[in-house]
N, C-alpha and C positions, 0 to 999 in steps of 0.2 A: 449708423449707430444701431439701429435693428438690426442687421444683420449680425454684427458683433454681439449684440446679446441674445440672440437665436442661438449662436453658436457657443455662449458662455453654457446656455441652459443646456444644449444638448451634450457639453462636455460633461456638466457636472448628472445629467441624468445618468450620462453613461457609468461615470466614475459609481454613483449611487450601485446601479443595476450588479456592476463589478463585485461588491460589496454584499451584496444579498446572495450574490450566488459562491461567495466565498464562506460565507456565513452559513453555506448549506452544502458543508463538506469540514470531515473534520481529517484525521488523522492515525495514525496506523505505527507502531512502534515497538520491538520487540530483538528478541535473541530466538537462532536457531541453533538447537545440537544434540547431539549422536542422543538418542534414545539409551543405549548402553551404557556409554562412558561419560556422560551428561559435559563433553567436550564441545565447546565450540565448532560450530560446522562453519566455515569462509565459503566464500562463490557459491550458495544459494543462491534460489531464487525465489523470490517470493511476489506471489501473482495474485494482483484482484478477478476474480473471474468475471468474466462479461466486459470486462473494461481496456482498456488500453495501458492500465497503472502495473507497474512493477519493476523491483529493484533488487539488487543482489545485494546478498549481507556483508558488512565488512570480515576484516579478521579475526573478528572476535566474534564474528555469530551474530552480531547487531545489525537491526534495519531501520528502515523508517519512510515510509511510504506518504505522501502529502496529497493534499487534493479527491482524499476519495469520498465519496458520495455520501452522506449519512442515511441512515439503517441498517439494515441485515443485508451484508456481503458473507461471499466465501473468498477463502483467500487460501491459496496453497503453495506451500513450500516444496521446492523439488533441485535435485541434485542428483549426476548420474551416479551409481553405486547406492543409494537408499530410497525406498518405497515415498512417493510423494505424500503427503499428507495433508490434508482440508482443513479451515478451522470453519465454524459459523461464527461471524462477528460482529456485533452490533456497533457501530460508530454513530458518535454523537455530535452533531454539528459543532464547531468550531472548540472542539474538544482531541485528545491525542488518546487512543484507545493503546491496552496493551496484548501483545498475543507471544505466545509462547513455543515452539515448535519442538517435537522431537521425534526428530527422524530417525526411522529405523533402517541398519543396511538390509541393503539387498543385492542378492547375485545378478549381476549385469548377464548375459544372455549374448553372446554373436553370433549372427548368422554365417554359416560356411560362405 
């Protein structure tokens, strides 16, 4: 019977633990596109920097990024043919922050 409730405690500490550290990440959501033609840009990318988080926009330029850390992140949007772009952006725990992107093109460059 101890053992069983050793193990109920450590379940539910864990479930707890799970809990705070979800609580201590909010969320990231927004549209990218063309700086010019204020068009929807599809197949972005949009990157937390220092992290492992990012996700490509759908086809309407929409993303939505989960799990990112709260405070001040950069976050960058990039796509070949336009100039990557940085935000600085403060996220709030267990909150969905919004960011806005707009890329400008730029000439691609090949090497011979």
């Amino acid at each position: 019977m101890s053992i069983a409730r050793n193990s109920t405690l450590a379940c539910l500490a864990a479930l707890l633990g799970a809990g705070q550290l979800a609580a201590q990440t909010g969320s990231i959501s927004g549209q990218v596109t063309d700086a010019t033609t204020t068009e929807p840009i599809a197949d972005a990318r949009v990157e937390v920097e220092g992290t492992r988080l990012g996700t490509t926009a759908a086809a309407d330029g929409t993303f939505l990024l989960t799990g990112v850390p709260a405070g001040a992140q950069r976050v960058t949007a990039r796509l070949i043919g336009y100039a990557p772009t940085t935000l600085e952006i403060t996220v709030s725990a267990g909150l969905t922050t919004t960011a806005q992107f707009a890329l400008q093109r730029q000439a691609v460059v090949m090497d011979a």
